[in-house]
C-alpha positions as CSV (number, residue, x, y, z in Angstrom):
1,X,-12.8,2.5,8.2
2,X,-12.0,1.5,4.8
3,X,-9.7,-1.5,3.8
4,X,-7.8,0.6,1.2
5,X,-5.0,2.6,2.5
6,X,-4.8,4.7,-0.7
7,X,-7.9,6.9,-1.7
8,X,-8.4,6.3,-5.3
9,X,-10.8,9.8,-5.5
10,X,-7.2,11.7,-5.1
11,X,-5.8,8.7,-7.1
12,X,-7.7,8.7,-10.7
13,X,-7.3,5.5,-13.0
14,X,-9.1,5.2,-16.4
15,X,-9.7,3.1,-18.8
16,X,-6.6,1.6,-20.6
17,X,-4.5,2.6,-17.7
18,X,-1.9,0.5,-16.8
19,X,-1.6,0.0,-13.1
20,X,1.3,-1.6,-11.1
21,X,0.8,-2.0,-6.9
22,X,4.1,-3.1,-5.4
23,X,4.6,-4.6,-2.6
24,X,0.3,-5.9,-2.8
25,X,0.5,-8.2,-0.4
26,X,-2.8,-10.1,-0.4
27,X,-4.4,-7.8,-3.4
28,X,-6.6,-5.0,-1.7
29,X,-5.3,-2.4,-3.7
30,X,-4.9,-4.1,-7.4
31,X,-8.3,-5.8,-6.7
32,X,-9.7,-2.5,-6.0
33,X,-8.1,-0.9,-9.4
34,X,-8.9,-3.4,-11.7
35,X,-13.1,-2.8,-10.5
36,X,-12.8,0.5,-11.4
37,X,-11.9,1.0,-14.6
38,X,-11.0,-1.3,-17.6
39,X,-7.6,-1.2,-16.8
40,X,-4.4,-3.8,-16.6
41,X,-4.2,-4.3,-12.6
42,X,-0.7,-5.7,-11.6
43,X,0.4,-6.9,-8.5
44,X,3.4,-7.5,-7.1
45,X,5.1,-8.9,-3.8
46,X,8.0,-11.3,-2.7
47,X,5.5,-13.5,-0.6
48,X,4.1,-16.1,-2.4
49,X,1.6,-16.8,0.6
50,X,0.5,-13.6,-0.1
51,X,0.3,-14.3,-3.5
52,X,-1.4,-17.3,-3.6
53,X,-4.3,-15.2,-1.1
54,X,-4.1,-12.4,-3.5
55,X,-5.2,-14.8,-6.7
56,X,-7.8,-16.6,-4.5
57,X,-10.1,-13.6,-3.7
58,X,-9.0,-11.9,-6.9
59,X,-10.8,-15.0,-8.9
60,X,-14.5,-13.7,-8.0
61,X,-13.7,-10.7,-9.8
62,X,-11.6,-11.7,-12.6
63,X,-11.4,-14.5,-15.6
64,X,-7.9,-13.8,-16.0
65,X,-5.5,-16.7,-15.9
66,X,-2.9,-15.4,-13.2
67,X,0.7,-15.7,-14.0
68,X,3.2,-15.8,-11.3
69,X,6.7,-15.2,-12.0
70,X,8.5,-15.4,-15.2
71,X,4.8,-15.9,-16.9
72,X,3.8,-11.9,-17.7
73,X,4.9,-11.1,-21.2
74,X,4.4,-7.7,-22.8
75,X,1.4,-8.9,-24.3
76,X,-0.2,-9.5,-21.0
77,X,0.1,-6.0,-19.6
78,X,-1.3,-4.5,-23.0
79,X,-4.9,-6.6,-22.4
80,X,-7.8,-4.0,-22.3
81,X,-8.8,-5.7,-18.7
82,X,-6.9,-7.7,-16.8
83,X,-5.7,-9.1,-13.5
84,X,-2.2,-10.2,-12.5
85,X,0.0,-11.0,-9.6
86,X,3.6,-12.1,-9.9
87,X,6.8,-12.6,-7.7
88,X,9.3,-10.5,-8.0
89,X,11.2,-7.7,-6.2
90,X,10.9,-3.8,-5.9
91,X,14.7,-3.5,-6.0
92,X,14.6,-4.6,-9.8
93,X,10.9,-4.3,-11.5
94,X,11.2,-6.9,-14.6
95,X,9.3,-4.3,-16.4
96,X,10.2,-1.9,-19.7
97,X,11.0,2.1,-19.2
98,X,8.0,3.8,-19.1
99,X,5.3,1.2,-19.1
100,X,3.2,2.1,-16.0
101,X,0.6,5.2,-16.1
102,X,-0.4,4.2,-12.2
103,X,2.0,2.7,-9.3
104,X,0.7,2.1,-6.1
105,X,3.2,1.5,-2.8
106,X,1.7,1.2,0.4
107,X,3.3,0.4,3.6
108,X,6.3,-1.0,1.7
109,X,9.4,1.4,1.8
110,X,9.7,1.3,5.6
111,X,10.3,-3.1,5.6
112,X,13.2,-2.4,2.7
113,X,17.0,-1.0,3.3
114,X,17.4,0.5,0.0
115,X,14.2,2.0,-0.2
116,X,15.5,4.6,-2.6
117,X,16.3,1.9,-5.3
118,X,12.7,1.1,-5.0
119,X,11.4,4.9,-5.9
120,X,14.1,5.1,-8.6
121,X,12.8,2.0,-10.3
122,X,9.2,3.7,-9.9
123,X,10.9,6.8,-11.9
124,X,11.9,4.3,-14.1
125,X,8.9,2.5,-15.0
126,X,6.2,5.5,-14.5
127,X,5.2,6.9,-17.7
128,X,5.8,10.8,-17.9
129,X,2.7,12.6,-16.5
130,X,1.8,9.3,-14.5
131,X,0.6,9.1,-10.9
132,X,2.0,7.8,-8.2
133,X,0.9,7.6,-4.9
134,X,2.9,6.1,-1.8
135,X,2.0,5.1,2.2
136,X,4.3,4.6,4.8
137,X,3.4,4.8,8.8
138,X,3.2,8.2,10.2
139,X,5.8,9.4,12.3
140,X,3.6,9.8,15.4
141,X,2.2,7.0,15.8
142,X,4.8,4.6,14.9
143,X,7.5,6.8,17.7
144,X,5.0,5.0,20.0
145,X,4.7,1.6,18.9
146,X,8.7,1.5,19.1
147,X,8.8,3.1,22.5
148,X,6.2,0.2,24.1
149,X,7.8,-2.7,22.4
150,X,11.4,-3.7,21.3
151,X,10.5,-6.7,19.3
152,X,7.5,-4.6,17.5
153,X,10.6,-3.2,15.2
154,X,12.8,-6.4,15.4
155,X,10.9,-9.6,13.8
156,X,12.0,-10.7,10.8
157,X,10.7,-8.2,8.0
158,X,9.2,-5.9,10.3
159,X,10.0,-1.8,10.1
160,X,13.3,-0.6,10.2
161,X,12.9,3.0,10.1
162,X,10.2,5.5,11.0
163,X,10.0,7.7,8.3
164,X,9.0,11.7,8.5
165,X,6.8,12.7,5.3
166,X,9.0,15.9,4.7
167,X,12.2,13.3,4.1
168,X,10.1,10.8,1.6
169,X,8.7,13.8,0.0
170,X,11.9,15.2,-0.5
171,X,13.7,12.0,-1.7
172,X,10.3,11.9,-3.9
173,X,11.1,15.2,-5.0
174,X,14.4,14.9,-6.3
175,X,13.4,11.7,-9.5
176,X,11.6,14.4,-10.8
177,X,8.0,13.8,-9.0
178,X,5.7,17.1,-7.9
179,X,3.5,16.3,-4.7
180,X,-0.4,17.1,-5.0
181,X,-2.1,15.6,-2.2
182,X,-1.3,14.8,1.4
183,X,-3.6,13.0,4.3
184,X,-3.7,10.5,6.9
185,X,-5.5,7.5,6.7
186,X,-6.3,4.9,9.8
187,X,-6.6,6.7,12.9
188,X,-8.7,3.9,14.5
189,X,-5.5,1.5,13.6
190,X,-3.6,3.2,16.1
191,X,-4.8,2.3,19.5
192,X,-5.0,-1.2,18.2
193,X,-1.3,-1.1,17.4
194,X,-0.3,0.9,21.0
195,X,-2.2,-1.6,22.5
196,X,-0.5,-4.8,20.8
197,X,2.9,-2.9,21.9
198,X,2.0,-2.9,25.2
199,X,0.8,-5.9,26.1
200,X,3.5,-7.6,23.0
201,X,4.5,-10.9,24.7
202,X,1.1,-11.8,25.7
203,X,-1.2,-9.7,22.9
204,X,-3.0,-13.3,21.5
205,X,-4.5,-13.7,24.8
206,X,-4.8,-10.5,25.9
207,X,-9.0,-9.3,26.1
208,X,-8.4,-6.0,25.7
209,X,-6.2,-6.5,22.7
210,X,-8.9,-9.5,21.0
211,X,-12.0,-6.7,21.9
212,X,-10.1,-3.8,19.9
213,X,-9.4,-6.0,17.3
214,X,-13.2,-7.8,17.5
215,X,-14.2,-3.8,17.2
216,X,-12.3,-3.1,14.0
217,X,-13.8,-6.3,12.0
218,X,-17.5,-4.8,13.1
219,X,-16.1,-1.3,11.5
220,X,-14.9,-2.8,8.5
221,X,-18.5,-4.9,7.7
222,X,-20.7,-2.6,9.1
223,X,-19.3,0.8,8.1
224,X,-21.4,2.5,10.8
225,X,-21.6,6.3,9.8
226,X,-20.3,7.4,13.2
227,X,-17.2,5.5,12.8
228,X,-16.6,6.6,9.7
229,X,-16.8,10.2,10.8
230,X,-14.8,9.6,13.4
231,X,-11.6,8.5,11.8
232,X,-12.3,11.2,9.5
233,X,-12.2,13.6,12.4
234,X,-9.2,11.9,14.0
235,X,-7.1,11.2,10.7
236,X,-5.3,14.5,11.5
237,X,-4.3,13.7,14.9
238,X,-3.4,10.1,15.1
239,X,-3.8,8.6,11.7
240,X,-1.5,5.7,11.5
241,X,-0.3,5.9,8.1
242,X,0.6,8.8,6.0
243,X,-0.2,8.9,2.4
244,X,1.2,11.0,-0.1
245,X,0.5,11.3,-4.2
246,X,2.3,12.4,-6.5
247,X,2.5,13.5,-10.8
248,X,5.9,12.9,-12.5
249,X,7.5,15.7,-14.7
250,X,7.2,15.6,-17.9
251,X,10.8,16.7,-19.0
């Protein structure tokens, strides 16, 4: 099982590349980036809790002085390498036309309303040619989660709306973006979910619900080999989230 939803060998980044992850909660993917390549890694999310995790583990890796809101300039995002996380919403990136070569969404659009303001603002702000690669639950799996447990789909910020790919690919579609890769990605996430459904009102002291969860820590450190092939093997089938990429047009 890896930690990263989005699989940066479908998603190149190179050096000078300037890479924005929105909606980065506490930084997996724009700490990820930014050891990759010399690139300018930029996170953003509404939560500064999130946030203020996201700087924290980011400092082992980075000498950057972190802005939050208001602080990034222009000048910032041109550094050759560089690490930032700021507060500020999807609905209206504080960013120029045309300033991103990467953007990064993962399991983002299915929390907001007017998730198509959010892509359009990604049309806006993604280079010509740039990449752009997007996760959202899978229909599957998440039709489950909502049929074991109302309040799963009710809490404040949680999902509210199970998308199908073929719809977000199409809406992708139509801001000029051509789709070149397609998988599934945490297949082992999904009993862990269907389990916290079921047993919602009671899940923190549930022990079959603390063992599942106990199980995908051990995954995660240990990366056992026949774990990994097994998610590999059951990513088709059950993966929880979908994850799509995709190349904008040139013209």
């Amino acid at each position: 099982m890896s930690l990263e939803t989005i699989n940066f060998n479908h998603f190149p980044i190179n050096s000078g590349h300037k890479l924005l992850d929105i909606g980065c909660g506490e930084g997996r993917h724009t700490i990820t980036a930014y050891l990759k390549a010399d690139v300018t890694a930029l996170g953003l999310d509404l939560d500064y809790a999130d946030l203020q995790t996201a700087r924290e583990r980011s400092q082992q890796f980075s000498s950057t002085p972190h802005k939050s809101k208001g602080e990034v300039k222009g000048k910032d995002i041109n550094e050759e390498k560089s690490m930032h996380f700021i507060q500020a919403s999807g609905l209206r990136l504080p960013f120029e036309d045309a300033s991103f070569d990467r953007v990064i969404c993962s399991e983002v659009l299915e929390h907001i309303p007017d998730y198509k303001q959010v892509l359009s603002e990604i049309q806006r702000i993604l280079k010509p040619g740039g990449l752009f690669a997007v996760s959202v639950p899978r229909y599957g799996p998440e039709w489950i989660c909502w049929q074991l447990s109302t309040p799963y789909h009710e809490v404040a910020g949680g999902h509210i709306r199970i998308f199908k790919d073929k719809k977000l690919k199409l809406d992708i579609a139509k801001l000029n973006f051509h789709i070149y890769k397609r998988h599934w990605a945490h297949a082992l996430h999904s009993p862990f979910w269907w389990l916290k459904c079921l047993f919602w009102s009671n899940a923190e002291s549930s022990r079959l619900v603390n063992a599942y969860h106990k199980f995908l820590i051990w995954d995660l450190m240990k990366k056992p080999k026949i774990t990994q092939l097994a998610e590999q093997c059951l990513n088709p089938l059950m993966g929880k989230s979908v994850v799509m990429y995709f190349v904008k047009g040139t013209t």
